[in-house]
C-alpha positions as MATLAB code, in Angstrom:
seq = 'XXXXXXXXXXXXXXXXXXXXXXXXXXXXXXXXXXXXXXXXXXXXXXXXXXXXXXXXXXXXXXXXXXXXXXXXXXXXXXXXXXXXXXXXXXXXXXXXXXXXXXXXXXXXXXXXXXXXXXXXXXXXXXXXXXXXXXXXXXXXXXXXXXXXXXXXXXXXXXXXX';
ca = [
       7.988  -18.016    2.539;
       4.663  -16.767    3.898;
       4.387  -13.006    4.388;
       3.633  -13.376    8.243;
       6.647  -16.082    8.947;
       8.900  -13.347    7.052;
       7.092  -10.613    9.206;
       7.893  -13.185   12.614;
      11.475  -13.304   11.498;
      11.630  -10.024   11.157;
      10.318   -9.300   14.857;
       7.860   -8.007   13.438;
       4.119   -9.569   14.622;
       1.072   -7.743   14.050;
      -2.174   -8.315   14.599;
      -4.309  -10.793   11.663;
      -7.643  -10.675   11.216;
      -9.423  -12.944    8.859;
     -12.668  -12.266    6.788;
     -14.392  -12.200    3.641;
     -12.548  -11.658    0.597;
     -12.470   -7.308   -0.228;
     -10.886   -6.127   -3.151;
     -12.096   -2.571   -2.322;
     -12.443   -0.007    0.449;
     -15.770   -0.145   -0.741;
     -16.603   -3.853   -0.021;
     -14.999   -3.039    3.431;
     -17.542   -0.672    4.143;
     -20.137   -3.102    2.661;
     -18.650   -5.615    5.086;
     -18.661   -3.277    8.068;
     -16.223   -4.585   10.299;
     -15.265   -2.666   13.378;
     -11.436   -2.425   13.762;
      -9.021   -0.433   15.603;
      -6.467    1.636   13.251;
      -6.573    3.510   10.028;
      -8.123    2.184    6.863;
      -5.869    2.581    3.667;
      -6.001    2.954   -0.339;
      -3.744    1.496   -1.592;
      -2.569    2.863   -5.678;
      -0.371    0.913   -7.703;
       0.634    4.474  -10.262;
       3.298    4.273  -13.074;
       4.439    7.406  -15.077;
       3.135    8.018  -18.600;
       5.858    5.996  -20.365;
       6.126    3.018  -17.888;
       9.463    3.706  -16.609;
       8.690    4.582  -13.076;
       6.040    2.887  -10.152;
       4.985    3.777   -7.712;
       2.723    2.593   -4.358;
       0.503    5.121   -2.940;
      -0.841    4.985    0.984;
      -3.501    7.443    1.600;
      -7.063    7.348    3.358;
      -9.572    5.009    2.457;
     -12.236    7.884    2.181;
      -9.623    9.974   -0.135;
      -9.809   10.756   -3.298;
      -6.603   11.905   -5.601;
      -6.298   14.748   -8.230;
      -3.302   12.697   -9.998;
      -2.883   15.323  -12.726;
      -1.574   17.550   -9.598;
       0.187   14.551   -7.858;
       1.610   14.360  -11.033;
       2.848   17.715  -11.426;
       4.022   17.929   -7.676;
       6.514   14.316   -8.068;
       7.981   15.531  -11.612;
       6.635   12.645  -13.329;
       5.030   12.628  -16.485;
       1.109   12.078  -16.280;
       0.337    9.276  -13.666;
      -2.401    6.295  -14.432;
      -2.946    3.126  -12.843;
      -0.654    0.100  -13.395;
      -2.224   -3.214  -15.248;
      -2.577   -6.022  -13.185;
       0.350   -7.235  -15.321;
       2.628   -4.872  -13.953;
       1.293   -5.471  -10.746;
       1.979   -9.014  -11.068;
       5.116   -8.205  -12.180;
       6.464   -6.248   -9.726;
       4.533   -6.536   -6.827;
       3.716  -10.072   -7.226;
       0.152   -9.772   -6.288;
      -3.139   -9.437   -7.754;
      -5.578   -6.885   -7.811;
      -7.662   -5.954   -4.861;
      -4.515   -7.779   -3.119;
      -1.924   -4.597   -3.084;
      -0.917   -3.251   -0.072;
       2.643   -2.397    1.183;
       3.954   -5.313    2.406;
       3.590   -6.368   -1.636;
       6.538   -4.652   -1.519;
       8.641   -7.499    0.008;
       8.257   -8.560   -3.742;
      10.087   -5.781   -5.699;
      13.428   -7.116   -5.263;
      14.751   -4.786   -7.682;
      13.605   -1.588   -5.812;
      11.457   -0.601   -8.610;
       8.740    0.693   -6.740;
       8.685    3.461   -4.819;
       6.826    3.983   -1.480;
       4.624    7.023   -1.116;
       3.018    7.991    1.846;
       0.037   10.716    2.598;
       1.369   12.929    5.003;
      -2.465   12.840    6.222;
      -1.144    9.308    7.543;
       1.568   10.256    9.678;
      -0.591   10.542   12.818;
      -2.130    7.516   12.084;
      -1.155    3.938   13.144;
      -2.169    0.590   13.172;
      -2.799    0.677    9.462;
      -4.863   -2.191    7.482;
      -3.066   -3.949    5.024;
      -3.636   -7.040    3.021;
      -1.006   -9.960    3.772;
      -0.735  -10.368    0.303;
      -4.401  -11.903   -0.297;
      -7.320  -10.141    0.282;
      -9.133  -12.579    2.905;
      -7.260  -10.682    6.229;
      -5.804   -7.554    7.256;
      -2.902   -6.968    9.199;
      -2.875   -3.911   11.816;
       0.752   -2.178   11.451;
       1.821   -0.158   13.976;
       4.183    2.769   12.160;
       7.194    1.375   14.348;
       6.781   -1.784   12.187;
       5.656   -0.371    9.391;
       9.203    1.758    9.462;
      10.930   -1.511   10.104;
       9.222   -3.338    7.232;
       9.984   -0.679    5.143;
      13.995   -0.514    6.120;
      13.551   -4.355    5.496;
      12.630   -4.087    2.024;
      14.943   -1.175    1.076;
      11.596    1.075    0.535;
      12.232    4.453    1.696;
       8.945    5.616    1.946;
       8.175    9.593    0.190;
       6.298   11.568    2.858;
       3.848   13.600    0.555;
       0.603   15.965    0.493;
      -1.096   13.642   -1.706;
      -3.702   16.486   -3.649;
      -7.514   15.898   -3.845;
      -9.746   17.213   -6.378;
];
């Protein structure tokens, strides 16, 4: 089912916008597009041994110190995910992730993290999983999408270098 018919059914109907393909915050600020909301990164992180993933929401402009993210979850040193795990458990590709990927992980395998620099934010800019729009979700639907899935999102101070 297509991610914005599940979002409809859901009562749950957010703005689309359609452009270019961006597989970074960085060709988004090549592409300079003008829209409402807050820009996201989106991190796809798994622990040391591959046990445990995890999606990060923070800023766009942000960057993270995961050694002390790292230390501050309890989780053995953080890296990126493959694009195999991505696939695997987000069903998505890179430069595709954001959370509503996680209508994917089934299982509950992934957790939600969320900046606590976000939570006066709203209208956030997320992929519907493909990289050629955005979706602006308000944090009411973001909080239903999330009770949706099952994804109890972490409310963190996500540490910068």
């Amino acid at each position: 089912m297509d991610i914005m018919t599940r979002l409809a059914n859901w009562q749950i109907c957010p703005p689309l916008i359609e452009h270019p393909p961006l597989f970074t915050c960085d060709d988004a600020d090549r592409l300079l597009v003008a829209r409402p909301g807050t820009r996201l990164k989106n991190l796809f992180l798994r622990d040391n041994y591959g046990r445990r993933h995890a999606l990060l929401l923070t800023r766009a402009d942000k960057q993270v110190d995961l050694k002390a993210l790292s230390r501050q979850v309890g989780w053995s040193r953080l890296g990126f995910a493959s694009a195999d795990r991505l696939q695997r458990y987000l069903g998505v590709e890179p430069g595709h992730v954001s959370v509503l990927a996680l209508v994917n992980d089934r299982e509950q395998a992934v957790e939600l993290w969320l900046d606590l620099e976000l939570k006066t934010g709203d209208d956030f800019h997320c992929h519907p999983l493909r990289n050629t729009a955005t979706v602006l979700l308000s944090k009411a639907d973001l909080q239903a999408f999330t009770a949706r899935t099952g994804h109890t999102p972490l409310w963190l101070p996500v540490p910068a270098p």
